[in-house]
N, C-alpha and C positions, 0 to 999 in steps of 0.2 A: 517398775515391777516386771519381775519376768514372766514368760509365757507362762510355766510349771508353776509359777506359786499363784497365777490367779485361775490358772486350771483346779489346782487344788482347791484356792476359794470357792471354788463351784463345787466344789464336792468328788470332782474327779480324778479317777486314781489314774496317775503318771507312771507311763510305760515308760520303754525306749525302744520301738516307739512306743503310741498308745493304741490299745485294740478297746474299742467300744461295738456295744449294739443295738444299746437303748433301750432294749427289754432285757435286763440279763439272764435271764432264765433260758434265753432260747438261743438254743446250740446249732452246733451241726455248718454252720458257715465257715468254706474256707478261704475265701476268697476277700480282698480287701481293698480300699483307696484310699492311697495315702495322701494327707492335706498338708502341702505345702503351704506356706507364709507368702505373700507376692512382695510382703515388705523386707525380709533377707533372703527368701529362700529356702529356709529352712525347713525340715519336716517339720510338722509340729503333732501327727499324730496319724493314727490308721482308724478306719473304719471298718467292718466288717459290709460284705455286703448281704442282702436279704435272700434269700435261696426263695421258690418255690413254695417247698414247703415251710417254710418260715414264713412266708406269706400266708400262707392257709391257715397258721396258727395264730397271727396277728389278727384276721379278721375273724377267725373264730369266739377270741376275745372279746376285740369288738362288738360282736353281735350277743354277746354275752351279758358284757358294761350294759349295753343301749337298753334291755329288758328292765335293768335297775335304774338306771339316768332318767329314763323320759319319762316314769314315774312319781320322781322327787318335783317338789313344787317348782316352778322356773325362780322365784326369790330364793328358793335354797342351792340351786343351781347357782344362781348369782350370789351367794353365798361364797361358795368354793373360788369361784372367777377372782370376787374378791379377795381370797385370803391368795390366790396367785401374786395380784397386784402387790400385797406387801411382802412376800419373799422377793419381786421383782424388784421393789423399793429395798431390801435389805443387799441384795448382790447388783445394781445398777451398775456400779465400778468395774467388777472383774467382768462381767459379760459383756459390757460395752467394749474392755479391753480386749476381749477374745475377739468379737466381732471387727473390732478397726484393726488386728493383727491376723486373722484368717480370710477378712475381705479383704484389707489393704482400704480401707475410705479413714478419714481423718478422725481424731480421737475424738473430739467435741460430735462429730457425725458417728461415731461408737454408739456415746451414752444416749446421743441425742433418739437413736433408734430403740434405744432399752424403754428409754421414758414413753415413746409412741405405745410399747407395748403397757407399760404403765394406765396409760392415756387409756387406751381401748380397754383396758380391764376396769375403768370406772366410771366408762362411759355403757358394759357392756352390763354392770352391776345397776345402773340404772334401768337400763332398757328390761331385766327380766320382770318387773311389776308395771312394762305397759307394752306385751306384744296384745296388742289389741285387734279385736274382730270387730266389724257391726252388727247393728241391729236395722232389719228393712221391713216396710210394713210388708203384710199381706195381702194380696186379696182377695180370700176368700175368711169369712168372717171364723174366728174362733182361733183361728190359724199364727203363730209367732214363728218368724225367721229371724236369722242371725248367721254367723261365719264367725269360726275357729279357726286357729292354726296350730296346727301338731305339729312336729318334728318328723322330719324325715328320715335318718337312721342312720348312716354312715355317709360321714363326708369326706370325701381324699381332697387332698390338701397338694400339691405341685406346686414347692414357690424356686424361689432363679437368689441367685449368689448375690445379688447386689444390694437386697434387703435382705439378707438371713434368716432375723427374728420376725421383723416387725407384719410383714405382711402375713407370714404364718398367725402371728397374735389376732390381725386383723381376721380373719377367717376363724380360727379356732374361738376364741374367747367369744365369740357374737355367737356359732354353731353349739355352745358348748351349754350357754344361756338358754338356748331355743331347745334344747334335749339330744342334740345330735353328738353324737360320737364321734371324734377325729381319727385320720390316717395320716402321717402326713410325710410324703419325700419331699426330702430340700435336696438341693441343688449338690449334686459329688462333689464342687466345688469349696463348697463350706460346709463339710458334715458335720463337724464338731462343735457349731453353734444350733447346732437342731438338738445333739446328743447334749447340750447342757441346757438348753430348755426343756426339753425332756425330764430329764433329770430334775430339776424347777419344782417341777409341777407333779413328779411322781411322788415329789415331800409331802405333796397337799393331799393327795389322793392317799397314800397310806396315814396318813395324819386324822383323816375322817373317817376310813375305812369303809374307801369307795375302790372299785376295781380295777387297773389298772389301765384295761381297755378301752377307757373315758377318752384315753390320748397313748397313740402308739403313734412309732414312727418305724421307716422301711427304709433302707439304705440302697443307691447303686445308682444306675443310671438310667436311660428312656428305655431300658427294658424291662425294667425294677417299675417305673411309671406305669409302662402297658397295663402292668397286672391289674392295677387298678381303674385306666380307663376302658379296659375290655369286661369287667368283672361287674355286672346285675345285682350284686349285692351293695355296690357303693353308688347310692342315692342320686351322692352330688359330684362332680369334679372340680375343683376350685383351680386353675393353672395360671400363673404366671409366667412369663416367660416373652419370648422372640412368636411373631409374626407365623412364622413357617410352625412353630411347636404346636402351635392353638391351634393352626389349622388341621393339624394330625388329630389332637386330641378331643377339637368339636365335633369329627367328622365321626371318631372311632366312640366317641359316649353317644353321638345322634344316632347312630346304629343300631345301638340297643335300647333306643326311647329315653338313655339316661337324661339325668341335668347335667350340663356345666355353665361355668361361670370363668369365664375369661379376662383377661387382665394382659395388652399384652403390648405390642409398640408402642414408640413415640414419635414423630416429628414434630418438634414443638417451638411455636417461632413466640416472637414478642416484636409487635408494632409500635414505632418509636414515631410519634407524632411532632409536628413544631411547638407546640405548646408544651412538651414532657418536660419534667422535671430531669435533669441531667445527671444529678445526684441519686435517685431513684434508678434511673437509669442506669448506672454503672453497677449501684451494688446488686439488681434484682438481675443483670444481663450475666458478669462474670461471676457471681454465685452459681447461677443456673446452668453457665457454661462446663464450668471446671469442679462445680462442688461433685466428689466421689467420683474425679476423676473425668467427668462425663460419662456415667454409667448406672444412671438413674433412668425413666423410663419417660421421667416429667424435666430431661433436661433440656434447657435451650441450647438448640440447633440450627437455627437461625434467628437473624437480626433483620425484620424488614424498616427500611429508616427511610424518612421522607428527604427528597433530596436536596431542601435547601440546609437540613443539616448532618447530611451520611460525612462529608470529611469532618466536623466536627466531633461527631460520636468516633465514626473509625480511628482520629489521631488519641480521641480518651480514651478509647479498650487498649491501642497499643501502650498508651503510658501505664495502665493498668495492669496489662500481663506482665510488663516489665519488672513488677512489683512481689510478682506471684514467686513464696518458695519451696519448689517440689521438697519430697524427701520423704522420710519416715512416719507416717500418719501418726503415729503413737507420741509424738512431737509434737507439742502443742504453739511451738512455734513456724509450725509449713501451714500451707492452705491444701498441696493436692501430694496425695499418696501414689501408687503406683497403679497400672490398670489391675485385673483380676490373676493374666494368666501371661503367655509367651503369645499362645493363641489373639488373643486380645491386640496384643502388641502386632503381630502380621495381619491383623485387619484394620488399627490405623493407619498403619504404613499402607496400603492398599489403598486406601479411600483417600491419602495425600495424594497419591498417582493418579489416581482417577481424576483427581480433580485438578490437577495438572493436566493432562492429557486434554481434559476441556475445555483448557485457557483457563482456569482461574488462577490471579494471583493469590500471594501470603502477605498479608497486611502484617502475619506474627508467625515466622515460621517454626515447623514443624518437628519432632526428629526424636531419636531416643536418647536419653541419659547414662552417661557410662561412667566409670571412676571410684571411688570408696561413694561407700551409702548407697550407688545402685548397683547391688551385686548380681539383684536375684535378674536383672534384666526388662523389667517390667514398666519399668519410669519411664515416661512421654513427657513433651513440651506439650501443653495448651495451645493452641495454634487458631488462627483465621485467615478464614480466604474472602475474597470477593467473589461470586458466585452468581447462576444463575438458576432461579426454581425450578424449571423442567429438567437442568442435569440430573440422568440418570442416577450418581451418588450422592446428590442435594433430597431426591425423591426416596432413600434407601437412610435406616436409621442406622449409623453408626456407632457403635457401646465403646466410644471415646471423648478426648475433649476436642473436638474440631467444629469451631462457631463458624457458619456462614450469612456473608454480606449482601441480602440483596437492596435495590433500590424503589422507590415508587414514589410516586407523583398525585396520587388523590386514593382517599378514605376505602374507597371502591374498589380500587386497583389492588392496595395494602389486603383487604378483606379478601378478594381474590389468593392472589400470591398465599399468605395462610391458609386460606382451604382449599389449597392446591397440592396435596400431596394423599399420598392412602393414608395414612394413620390418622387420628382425631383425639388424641387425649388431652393436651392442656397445652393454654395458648394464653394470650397477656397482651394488652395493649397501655403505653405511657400517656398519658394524654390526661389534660386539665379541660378538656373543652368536651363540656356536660354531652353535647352533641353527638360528638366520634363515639363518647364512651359506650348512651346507650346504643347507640348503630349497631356496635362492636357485640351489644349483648342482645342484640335483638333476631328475632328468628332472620333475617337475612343477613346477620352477622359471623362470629366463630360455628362452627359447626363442629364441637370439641365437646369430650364430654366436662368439662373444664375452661373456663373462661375467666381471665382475673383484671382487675384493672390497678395500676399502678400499683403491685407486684407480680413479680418473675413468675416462672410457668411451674419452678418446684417448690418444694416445704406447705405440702397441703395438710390439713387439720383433719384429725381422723372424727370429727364433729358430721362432714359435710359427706357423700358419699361419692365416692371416687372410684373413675373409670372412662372407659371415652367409648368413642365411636369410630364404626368405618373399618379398619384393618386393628384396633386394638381390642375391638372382639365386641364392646357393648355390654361387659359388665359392668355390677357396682358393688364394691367391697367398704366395710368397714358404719360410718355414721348412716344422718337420714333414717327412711327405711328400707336400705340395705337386707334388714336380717331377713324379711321376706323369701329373700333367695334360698334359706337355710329350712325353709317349711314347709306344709302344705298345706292348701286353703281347704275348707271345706265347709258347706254350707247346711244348715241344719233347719227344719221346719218340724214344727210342733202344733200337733190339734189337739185342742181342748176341748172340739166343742163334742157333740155327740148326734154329727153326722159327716160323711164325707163327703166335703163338694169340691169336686175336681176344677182345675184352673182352665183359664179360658173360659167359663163357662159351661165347658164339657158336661153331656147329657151322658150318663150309665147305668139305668136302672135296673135293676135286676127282680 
């Protein structure tokens, strides 16, 4: 199928190029980013970007929708959530397509991100019949307490190219349950999978004759973002993103007492004990390496291997990458698509040389792909080095496939080497010896927000709540209780009786 005819399945009208805005009503934008393909290169369409005052009319809405939203019962809220899920279940194919043809990650990782979105809409259709408060006794007699959570009002949403949809679904569909109203910029990188989720969901909201302003989206780049992390009106700031972005955008919501909720690095290794399963090993190590390219947030980065069997593992990855066939993601016969961008492509190249400059060898070397089929310039070899943990580019997350080799010698030292880097998101230890495992999972073990034993550090379940610690910010998005983040506590006491007696004891007689 071509690009144009599952654009159209989405309901989207085909330009040449395409001009979108997501809210169509709202004009006055002249300015635009055009979304190339990283898998030929191709345009595949323009975006407008958000003005100013396009801005002030976006959240005017918003603030608009939220008077009627957090009104409606949360089961009727979840109501809506669910009738998303099943438009999301009737177009899973073309958006999954757009998505593995505007990121470039692999078609099976397309749809497989449609269905997360799926996943969260009926996990989030649960959760609105139990955002639950307590009940705490009193003490003073006559007296009943308890705690509520309301909704907090506007949430902006900042999600990164490498999840499109799904992390947006994550944040929105839970905020949307809880009464809060969405903002949301995706990534200039992939606009047009924001502007067809939009689109989605604007079917539902005119279908019930709910306002539109439930869910807007803003177009452009981190000056397009400011607006909203500088702006007292947006509650919440939800961002994904790189290291350096979170720190701008904790810094500039701390400033004005906002919330955020961060989501943001990885260095994510997986300890290969003598006991691990070998087979386990390969599929959880070069999935995690190379699925989406290496440019997921939970991909493995490093391999810590025990050394009575690092040249046995290191001779199976090399027979393994041997294995691997880049190419067209849309192709259900490759494993790895193209990185995102050109940009992309001069930052692995980069991080080869660094780690060259180090001494580290290539167990699988490295390099671009040129010829028919990689036109657009984006295709990389999957590569491995031997390495060492304190290198400066072993300590730095790099948004490629470049797996590193270290070595170690007891449980300790492995444990070490893992929580030896700034970021803390998701980590993984092989091992059948009941003993490492719980180590591994015990407060003097991973120090991640994310810990898994015999599987890989990626493909986590949007069941469980997900996020890390340390330089990845110390959010948590999505299962658990997650939605927390989305609300506001408040605590309420009630006198029955008919006198007032003050806590503590407290003497006030008048």
């Amino acid at each position: 199928m071509q690009v144009k005819d599952f654009l159209k399945k989405l309901g989207l009208k085909t330009k040449n190029p395409g001009t979108w805005t997501g809210q169509e009503s709202l004009t006055g934008s002249v300015r635009s980013i055009q979304s190339h393909s990283p898998v030929d290169g191709e345009l595949i369409g323009s975006v407008t970007v958000t003005t100013r005052e396009q801005y002030e009319q976006v959240i005017a809405r918003a603030q608009e929708a939220f008077l009627v939203w957090r009104n409606l019962p949360a089961p009727k809220r979840g109501e809506i959530v669910r009738q998303y899920g099943e438009v999301l279940r009737q177009y899973k194919d073309p958006l999954g397509r757009l998505v593995s043809y505007e990121m470039g990650k692999s078609l099976q990782e397309g749809w497989g991100e449609v269905q997360e979105m799926i996943d969260i809409c009926d996990f989030a259709v649960g959760l609105s019949r139990q955002l639950y408060g307590l009940s705490m006794h009193s003490e003073r007699p006559g007296h009943r307490m308890y705690e509520q959570w309301h909704p907090l009002g506007i949430v902006g949403i900042i999600s990164a190219f490498n999840f499109p949809v799904a992390v947006w679904s994550w944040n929105a569909c839970i905020a949307w349950v809880c009464g809060d109203v969405c903002v949301w910029k995706a990534s200039e990188k992939t606009p047009l999978c924001s502007i067809a989720c939009q689109h989605l969901f604007q079917k539902v909201l005119k279908a019930n004759d709910l306002p539109e302003g439930i869910s807007c989206i803003i177009n452009g780049d981190y000056r397009v973002g400011e607006y909203m992390t500088k702006d007292t009106r947006v509650a919440l700031v939800s961002a994904t993103g790189s290291t350096r972005m979170g720190k701008i955008v904790g810094k500039t919501v701390a400033e004005r007492l906002g919330r955020s909720l961060l989501e943001l690095g990885g260095n994510n290794a997986i300890i290969i004990t003598p006991s691990a399963d070998l087979k386990i090993v390969l599929t959880g190590a070069v999935f995690g390496a190379v699925g989406t390219a290496g440019q997921r947030c939970t991909t493995t980065r490093r391999l810590i291997i025990h050394e009575s069997l690092y040249n046995d593992v290191k001779k199976a990855l090399a027979q393994a990458y041997a294995q691997l066939r880049i190419g067209d993601p849309l192709d259900p016969n490759n494993h790895v698509g193209p990185l995102i961008d050109k940009g992309a492509v001069e930052n692995y190249l980069h991080a080869i040389s660094e780690v060259k400059k180090a001494g580290g060898k290539f167990v699988v070397e490295g390099g671009v792909l040129e010829g028919p089929g990689y036109e657009s310039g984006c295709y990389v070899k999957p590569c491995i080095a031997e390495a060492q943990n304190d290198w400066a580019i072993v300590q730095h997350e790099t948004f490629a496939p470049i797996l590193y080799l270290l070595k170690y010698s007891t449980i300790e030292e492995a444990i070490a080497i893992q929580n030896g880097v700034p970021q803390g998101l998701s980590s993984a230890i092989m091992t059948n010896n009941l003993r490492e495992a719980e180590r591994f999972l015990s407060v003097a073990g991973s120090d991640c927000g994310i810990a898994n034993v015999n599987i890989g550090t990626s493909g986590a379940e949007i069941g469980g709540a997900f996020g890390g610690e340390k330089e990845t910010g110390g959010g948590r998005e999505s299962g658990s209780d997650s939605w927390k983040a989305y609300m506001r506590r408040q605590t309420n006491t009630i006198n029955y009786s008919e006198t007032v007696p003050l806590a503590q004891g407290i003497k006030f007689d008048l």
